[in-house]
ZAMARGU-4260 file (C-alpha; in steps of 0.2 Angstrom, whole numbers, plus 5000, padded with zeros to 4 digits):
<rodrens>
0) 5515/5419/5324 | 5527/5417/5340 | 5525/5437/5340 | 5509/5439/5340 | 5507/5426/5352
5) 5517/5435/5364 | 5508/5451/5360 | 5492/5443/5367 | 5499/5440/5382 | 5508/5453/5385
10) 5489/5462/5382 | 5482/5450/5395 | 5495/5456/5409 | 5491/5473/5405 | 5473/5471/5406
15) 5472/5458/5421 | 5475/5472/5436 | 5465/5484/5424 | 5449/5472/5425 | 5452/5468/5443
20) 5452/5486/5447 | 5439/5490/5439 | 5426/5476/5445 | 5434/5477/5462 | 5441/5459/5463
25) 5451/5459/5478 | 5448/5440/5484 | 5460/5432/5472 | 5479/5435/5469 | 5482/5443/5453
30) 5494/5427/5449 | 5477/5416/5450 | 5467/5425/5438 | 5484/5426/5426 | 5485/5407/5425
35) 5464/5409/5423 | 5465/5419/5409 | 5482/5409/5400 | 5467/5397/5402 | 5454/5406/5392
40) 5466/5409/5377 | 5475/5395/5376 | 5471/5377/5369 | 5456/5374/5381 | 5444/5389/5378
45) 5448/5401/5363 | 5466/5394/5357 | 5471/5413/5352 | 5489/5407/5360 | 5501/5393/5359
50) 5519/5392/5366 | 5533/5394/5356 | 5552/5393/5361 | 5553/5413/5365 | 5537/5410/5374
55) 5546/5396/5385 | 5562/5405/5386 | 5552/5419/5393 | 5544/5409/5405 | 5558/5400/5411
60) 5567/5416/5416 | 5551/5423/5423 | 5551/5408/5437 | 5567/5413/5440 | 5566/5429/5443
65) 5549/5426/5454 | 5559/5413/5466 | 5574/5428/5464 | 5562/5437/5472 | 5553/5424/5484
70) 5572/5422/5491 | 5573/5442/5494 | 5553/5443/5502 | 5563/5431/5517 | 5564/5444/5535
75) 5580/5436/5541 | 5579/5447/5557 | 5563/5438/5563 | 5576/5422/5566 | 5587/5433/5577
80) 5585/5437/5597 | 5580/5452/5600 | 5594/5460/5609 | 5589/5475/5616 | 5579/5475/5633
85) 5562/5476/5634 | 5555/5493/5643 | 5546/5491/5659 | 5531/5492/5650 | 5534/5480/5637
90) 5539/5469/5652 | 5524/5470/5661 | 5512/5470/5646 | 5521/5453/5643 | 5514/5445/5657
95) 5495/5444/5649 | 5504/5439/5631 | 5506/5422/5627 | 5526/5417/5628 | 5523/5411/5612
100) 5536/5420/5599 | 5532/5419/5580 | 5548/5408/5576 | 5541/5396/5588 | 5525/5394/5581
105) 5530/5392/5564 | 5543/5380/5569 | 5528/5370/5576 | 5515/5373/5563 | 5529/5368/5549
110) 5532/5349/5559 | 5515/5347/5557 | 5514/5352/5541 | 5528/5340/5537 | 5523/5326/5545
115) 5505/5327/5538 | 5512/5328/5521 | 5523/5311/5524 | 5507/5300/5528 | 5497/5310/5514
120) 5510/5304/5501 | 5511/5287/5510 | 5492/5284/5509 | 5492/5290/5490 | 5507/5277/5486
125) 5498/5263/5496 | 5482/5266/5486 | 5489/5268/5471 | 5482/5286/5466 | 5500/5292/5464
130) 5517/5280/5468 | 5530/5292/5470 | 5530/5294/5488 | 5544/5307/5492 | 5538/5318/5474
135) 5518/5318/5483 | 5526/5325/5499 | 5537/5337/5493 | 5521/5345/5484 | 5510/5343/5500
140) 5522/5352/5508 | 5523/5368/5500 | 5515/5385/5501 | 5515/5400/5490 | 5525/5413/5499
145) 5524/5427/5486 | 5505/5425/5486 | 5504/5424/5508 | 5515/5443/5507 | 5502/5448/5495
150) 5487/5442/5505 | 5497/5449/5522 | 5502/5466/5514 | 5484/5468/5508 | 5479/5466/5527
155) 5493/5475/5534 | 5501/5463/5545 | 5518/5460/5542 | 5524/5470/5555 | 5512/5462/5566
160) 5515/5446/5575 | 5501/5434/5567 | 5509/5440/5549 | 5526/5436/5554 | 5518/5420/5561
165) 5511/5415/5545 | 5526/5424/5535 | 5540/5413/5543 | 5528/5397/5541 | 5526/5402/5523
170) 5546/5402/5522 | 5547/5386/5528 | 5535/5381/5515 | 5545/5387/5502 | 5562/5382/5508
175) 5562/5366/5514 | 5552/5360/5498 | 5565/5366/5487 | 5578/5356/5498 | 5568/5343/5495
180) 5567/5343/5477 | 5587/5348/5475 | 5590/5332/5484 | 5576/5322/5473 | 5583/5329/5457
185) 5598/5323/5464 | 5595/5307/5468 | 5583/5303/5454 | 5589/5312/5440 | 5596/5305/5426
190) 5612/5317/5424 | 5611/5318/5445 | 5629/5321/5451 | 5637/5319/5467 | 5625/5325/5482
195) 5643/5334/5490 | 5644/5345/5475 | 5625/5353/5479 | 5639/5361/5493 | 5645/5372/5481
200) 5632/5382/5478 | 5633/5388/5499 | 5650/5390/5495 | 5649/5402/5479 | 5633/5411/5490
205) 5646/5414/5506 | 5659/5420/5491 | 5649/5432/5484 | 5640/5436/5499 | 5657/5442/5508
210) 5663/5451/5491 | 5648/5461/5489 | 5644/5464/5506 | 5652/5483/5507 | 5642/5487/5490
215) 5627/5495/5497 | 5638/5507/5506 | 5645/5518/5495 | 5635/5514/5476 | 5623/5526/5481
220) 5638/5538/5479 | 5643/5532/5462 | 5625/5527/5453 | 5618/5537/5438 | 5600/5532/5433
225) 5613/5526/5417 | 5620/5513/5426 | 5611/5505/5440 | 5623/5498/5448 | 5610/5489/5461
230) 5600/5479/5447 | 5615/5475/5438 | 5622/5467/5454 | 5604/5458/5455 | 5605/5452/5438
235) 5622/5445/5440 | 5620/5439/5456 | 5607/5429/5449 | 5616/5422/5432 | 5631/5417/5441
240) 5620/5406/5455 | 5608/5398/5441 | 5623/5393/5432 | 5631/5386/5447 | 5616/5377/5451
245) 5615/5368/5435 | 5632/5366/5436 | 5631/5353/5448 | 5617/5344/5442 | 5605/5358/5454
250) 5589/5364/5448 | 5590/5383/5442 | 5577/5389/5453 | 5586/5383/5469 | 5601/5396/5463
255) 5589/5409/5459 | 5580/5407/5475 | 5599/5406/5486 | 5604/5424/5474 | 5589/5431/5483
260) 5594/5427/5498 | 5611/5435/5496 | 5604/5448/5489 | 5593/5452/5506 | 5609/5450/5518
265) 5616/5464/5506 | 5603/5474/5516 | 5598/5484/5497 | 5588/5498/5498 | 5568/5499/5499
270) 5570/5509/5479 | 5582/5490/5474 | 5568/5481/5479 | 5555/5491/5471 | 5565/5491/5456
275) 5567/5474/5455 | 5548/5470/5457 | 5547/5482/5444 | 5555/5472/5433 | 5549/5454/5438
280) 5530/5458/5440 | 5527/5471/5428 | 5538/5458/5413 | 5542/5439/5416 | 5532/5434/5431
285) 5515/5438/5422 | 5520/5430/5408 | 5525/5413/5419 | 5510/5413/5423 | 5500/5417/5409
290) 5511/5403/5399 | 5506/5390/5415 | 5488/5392/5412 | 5491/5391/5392 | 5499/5375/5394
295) 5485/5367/5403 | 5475/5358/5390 | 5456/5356/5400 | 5450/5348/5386 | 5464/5334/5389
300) 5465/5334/5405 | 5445/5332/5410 | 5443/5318/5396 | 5451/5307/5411 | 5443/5298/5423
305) 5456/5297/5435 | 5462/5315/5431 | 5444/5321/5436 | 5448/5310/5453 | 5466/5316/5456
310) 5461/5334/5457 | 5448/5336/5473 | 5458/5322/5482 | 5475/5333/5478 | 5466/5348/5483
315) 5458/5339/5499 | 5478/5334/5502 | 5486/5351/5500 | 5473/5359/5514 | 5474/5344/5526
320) 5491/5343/5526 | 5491/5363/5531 | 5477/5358/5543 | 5490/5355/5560 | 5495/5371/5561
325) 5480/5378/5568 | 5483/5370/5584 | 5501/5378/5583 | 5492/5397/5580 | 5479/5393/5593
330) 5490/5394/5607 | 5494/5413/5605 | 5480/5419/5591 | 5460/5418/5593 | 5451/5401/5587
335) 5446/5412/5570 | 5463/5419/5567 | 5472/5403/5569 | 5457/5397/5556 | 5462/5409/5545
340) 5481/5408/5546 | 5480/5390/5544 | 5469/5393/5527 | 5481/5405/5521 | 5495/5394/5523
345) 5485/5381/5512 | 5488/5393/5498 | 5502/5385/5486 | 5506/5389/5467 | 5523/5396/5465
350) 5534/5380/5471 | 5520/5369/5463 | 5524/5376/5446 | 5541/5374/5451 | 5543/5357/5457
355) 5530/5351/5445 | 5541/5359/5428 | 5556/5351/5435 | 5546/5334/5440 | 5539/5332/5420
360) 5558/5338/5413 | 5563/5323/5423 | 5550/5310/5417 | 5544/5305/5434 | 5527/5311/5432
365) 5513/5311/5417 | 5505/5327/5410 | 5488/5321/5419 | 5495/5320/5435 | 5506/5335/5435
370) 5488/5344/5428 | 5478/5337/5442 | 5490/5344/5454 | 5492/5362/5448 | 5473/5362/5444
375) 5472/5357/5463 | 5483/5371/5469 | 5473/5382/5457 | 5459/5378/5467 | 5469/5382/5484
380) 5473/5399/5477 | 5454/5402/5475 | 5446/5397/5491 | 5459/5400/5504 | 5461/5416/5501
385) 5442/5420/5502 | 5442/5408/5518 | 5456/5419/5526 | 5447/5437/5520 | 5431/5430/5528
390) 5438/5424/5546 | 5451/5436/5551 | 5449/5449/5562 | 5463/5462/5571 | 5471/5453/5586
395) 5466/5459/5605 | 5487/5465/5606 | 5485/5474/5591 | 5474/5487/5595 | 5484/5494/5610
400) 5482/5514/5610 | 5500/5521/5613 | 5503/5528/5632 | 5505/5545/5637 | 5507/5549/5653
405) 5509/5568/5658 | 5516/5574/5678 | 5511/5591/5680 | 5494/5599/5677 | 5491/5615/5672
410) 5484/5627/5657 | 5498/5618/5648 | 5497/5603/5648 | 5478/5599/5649 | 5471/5607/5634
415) 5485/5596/5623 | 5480/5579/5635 | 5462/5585/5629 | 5465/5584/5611 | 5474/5566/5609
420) 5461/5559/5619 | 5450/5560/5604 | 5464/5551/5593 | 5475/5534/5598 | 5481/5539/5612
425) 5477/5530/5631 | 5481/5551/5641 | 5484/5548/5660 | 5490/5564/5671 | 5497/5568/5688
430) 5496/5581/5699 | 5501/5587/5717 | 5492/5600/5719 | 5477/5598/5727 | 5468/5612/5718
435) 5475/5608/5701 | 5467/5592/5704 | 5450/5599/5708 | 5448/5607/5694 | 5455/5598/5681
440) 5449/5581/5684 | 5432/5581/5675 | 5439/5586/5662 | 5454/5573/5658 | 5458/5556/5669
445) 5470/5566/5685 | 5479/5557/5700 | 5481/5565/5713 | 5499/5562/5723 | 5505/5568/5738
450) 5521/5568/5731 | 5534/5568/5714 | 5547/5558/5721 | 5555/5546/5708 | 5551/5531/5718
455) 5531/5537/5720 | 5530/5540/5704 | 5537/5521/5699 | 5527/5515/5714 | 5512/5524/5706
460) 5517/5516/5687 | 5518/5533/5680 | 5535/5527/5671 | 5527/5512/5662 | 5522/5522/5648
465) 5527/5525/5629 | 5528/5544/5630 | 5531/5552/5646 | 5529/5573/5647 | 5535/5582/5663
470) 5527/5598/5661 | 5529/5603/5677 | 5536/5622/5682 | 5548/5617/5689 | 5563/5613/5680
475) 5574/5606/5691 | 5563/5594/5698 | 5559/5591/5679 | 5577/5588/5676 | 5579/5575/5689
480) 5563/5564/5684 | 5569/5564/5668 | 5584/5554/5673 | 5574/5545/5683 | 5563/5539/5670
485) 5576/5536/5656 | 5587/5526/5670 | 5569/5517/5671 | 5567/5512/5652 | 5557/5525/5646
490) 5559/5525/5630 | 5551/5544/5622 | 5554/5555/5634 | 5547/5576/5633 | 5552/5588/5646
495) 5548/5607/5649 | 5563/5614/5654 | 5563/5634/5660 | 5579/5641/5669 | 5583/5659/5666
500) 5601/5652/5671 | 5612/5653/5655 | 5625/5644/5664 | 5614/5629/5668 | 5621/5613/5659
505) 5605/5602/5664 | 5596/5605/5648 | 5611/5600/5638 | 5613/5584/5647 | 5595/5579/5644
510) 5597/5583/5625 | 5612/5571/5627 | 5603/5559/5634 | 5590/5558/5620 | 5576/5567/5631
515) 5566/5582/5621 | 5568/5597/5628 | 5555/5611/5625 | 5552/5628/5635 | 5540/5642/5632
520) 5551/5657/5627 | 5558/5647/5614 | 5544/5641/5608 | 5534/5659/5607 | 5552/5666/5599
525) 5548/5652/5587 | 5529/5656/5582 | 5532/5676/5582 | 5546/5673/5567 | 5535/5661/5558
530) 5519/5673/5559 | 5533/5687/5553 | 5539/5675/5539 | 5523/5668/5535 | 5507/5678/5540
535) 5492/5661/5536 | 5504/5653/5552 | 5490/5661/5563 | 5475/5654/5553 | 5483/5638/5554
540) 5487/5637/5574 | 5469/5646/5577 | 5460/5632/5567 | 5450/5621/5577 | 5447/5609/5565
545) 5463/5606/5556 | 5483/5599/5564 | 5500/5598/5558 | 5505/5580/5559 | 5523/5572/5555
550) 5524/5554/5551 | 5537/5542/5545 | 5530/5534/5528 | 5532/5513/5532 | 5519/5508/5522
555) 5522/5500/5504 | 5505/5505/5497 | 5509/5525/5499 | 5526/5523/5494 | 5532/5526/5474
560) 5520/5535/5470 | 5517/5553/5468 | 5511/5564/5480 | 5494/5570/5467 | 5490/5550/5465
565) 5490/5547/5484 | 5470/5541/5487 | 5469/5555/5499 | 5479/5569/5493 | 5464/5581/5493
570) 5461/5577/5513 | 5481/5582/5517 | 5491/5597/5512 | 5511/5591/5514 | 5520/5606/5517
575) 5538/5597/5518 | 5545/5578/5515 | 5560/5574/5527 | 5572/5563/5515 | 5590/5558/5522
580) 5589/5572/5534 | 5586/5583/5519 | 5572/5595/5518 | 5562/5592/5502 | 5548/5606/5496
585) 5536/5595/5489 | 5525/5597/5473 | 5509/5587/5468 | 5524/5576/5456 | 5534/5572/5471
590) 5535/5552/5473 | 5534/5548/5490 | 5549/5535/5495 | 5549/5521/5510 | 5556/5529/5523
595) 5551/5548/5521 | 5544/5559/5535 | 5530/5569/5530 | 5524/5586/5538 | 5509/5587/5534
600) 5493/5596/5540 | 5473/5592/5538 | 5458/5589/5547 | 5460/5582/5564 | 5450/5567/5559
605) 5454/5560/5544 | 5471/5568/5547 | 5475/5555/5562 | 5469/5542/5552 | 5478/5544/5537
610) 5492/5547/5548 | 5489/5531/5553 | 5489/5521/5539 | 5505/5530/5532 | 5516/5523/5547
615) 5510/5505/5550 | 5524/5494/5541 | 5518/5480/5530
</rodrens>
């Protein structure tokens, strides 16, 4: 019976993302509908499945693993400074963004968050709905950071800073809870030990973080897809903190969850972390969650009155207590966004589940309460994703075109300002020549300058750019402004650089300084080989309607996966795939990996667009 139990849910995590798919449900987290449908075929509905000791062992390990996994999510580089200097550009375009840096925000939206939750609990205790105080605010206080990655990567904002926002508020959520309930376990446990010895666990974490911490640099030189050597180190990494943890009278998540975040500051490799998601949400997670939702009895649970009152006043609770944040995210993002973020943030399951398994193991709470609550988060998971999908909208700094700004023109370099006109691109040129200027400047934004000095230039703000081309003809001027401008900050700098002097060292000292160098003899060398070599090179550059491209894959939803499965692989035709500064001829089997560059060529439209959405990070 305990197999065939485990077979049907086993079906039901297959099937769940199958349905979802194929009717297009896209407003709940798959987690939510997994803990629906343990619902459906357990006790309260269809009792096709009951829990059994492999069953629970299962599940214990799959919240394990998804808290593993919660501790790895964590972006440590969003608590450090940013070291390097801001470009003039960036400086300038500070001075109309809010001062406002995402650490900040969260850190304000979190006390809120905190202090809300201690007179939420305070007002429950003194009503008598629920009496323990410090177990009521701990709850209020969480939020569901695996489902706010999934809601965020859906949107593509992590790389953006409202995700960040709402990702590092979402840490807190899920750190400073689990603090909370070491030291509640701690103090109110029955086989609770000495609080000094929760030390340990940092101190076995520094351990293994210092021992391990070269691993990632020379593995990839020994692995064999026999060995593994990555997930291994995962897996032990995780054994040897769990049993720490309930060494000194800790609660195992809080050492899966510190293994994760050893495991991150052992920078592992984008396949690591796929690998391991593999494993945690294609095996034990669904099953968690599937198991949660069989052990909720309805028919139980809604037979009480005070159950049936519990459940909207602990739903009203967790969503009020997130509610102080929207002043926090109001004072960089728009009124609807902070609306949003603050809903999203009211999402909270995983460290529910969590606190609440550990809550009931320690007989400080009854199985209507603990159902009340995790009904109540259910609810949370429902509606606040849907609030956050209907309210959010792209923020005003994020829809900044990059700036290119070209000195010089000429047949040259007007026909390319042309063409990235029509794509993301805010074009400005500069000319000094009078009739350059007169007939070019219907056709493509043109200043006119008297002069191309390096000061009139930054007097005129032609350096506070992203790209900067001098495609003037002359090369020694060239040469100097492009020392001029990469003294100035520019970060991309593309110069035309034409000197029939063999002995000239210029171009090599721009090449050194990180400048692209490009010149027109060079570059027709270049085309008449590839027409020898490859005769449709013509048809190609002739084409009006189609581009080559080259992008740098940074988004998760395009990378494992196979080139013939990509959603628009009959829009593209990827002619080479730039891994570790290896050429890579692709086929329609190759699996795209984070971090590849793609050349790739297509219809200038949907070619800029896929382009795109292939480099935004999430």
């Amino acid at each position: 019976m305990d197999q065939v139990s485990l077979v049907i849910i086993l079906l039901a995590a297959l099937l769940i993302p199958l349905i979802m798919a194929k009717f297009k449900i896209n407003s709940l987290p798959t987690a939510v509908m997994e803990i629906i449908v343990g619902i459906v075929i357990g006790p309260s509905v269809f009792n096709f499945v009951n829990t059994s000791d492999l069953i629970s062992q299962l599940s214990t390990i799959g919240v394990i693993v998804l808290l593993f996994l919660s501790g790895l999510e964590i972006d440590f580089s969003l608590f450090k400074k940013r070291r390097t200097a801001l470009t003039p550009l960036e400086q300038k375009n500070a001075v109309n963004t809010p001062k406002y840096s995402p650490v900040r925000l969260s850190v304000y939206a979190y006390s809120t968050i905190i202090v809300l939750s201690l007179l939420l609990a305070a007002a429950f205790k003194v009503s008598g709905l629920f009496s323990d105080f410090w177990l009521a605010a701990i709850l209020f206080g969480t939020i569901s950071l695996g489902i706010v990655i999934a809601a965020l990567k859906e949107q593509e904002l992590l790389s953006k800073a409202f995700g960040q926002t709402i990702l590092l508020i979402s840490v807190f959520g899920e750190l400073v809870p689990m603090m909370g309930l070491t030291l509640y376990a701690s103090v109110y446990g029955s086989n609770s030990q000495s609080l000094w010895l929760l030390l340990l666990i940092l101190a076995v974490a520094a351990l293994l973080l210092l021992r391990f911490k070269p691993f990632f640099r020379f593995y990839q030189n020994i692995n064999k897809s026999t060995t593994q050597l990555d997930i291994r180190l995962a897996f032990f990494l995780i054994v040897t903190m769990v049993t720490v943890a309930e060494s000194v009278g800790a609660e195992n998540i809080l050492g899966a969850f510190v293994a994760g975040i050893v495991l991150k500051l052992l920078n592992p490799s984008e396949t690591t972390r796929e690998r391991l998601d593999a494993i945690g949400y294609g095996f034990f997670i669904p099953i968690f969650f599937i198991t949660t939702g069989v052990d909720l009895n309805l028919r139980t649970l809604l037979t009480s009155s005070k159950t049936l009152l519990l459940i909207p006043l602990f739903f009203l609770a967790y969503m009020v207590a997130k509610i102080g944040g929207y002043w926090g995210l109001k004072l960089r993002f728009k009124q609807a966004n902070a609306l949003a973020g603050t809903a999203l943030t009211a999402t909270t399951m995983t460290m529910v589940l969590a606190v609440l398994r550990v809550a009931k193991s320690m007989k400080t709470i009854t199985s209507d309460q603990s159902g009340a609550f995790l009904l109540a988060a259910l609810l949370t998971c429902v509606i606040s994703p849907l609030i956050f999908n209907k309210f959010y909208s792209a923020e005003k700094e994020d829809l900044v075109k990059t700036a290119v700004h070209f000195i010089g023109a000429n047949l040259s370099t007007v026909p390319v300002a042309q063409q990235l006109r029509k794509g993301w691109y805010d074009v400005s040129m500069y000319t000094n020549h009078p009739e350059n200027y007169q007939t070019y400047h219907a056709q493509v934004p043109v200043t006119l300058m008297e002069n191309f000095t390096a000061q009139d230039l930054q007097d005129h703000g032609v350096f506070d750019t992203d790209i900067l081309v001098l495609g003037h003809i002359d090369a020694e001027r060239n040469y100097e402004l492009a020392k001029a401008a990469k003294a100035y900050g520019v970060r991309r700098i593309i110069v035309r650089f034409e000197d029939r002097n063999v002995l000239n060292e210029h171009e090599d000292e721009l090449r050194e300084l990180g400048v692209e160098v490009y010149n027109t003899p060079e570059a027709n060398i270049t085309l008449l080989r590839a027409l020898i070599e490859s005769p449709s090179t013509l048809l190609l550059l002739n084409d009006t309607e189609n581009s080559i491209y080259e992008v740098r894959v940074l988004n998760h939803l395009y990378t494992d996966v196979q080139i013939k499965n990509l959603q628009f692989a009959q829009d593209i035709t990827i002619s080479q795939v730039i891994r570790n500064r290896k050429l890579i001829a692709p086929n329609g089997n190759t699996t795209i990996m984070y971090g590849d560059r793609l050349i790739f060529t297509g219809n200038k439209q949907t070619a800029a667009q896929i382009r795109q959405a292939l480099a935004t990070a999430n």
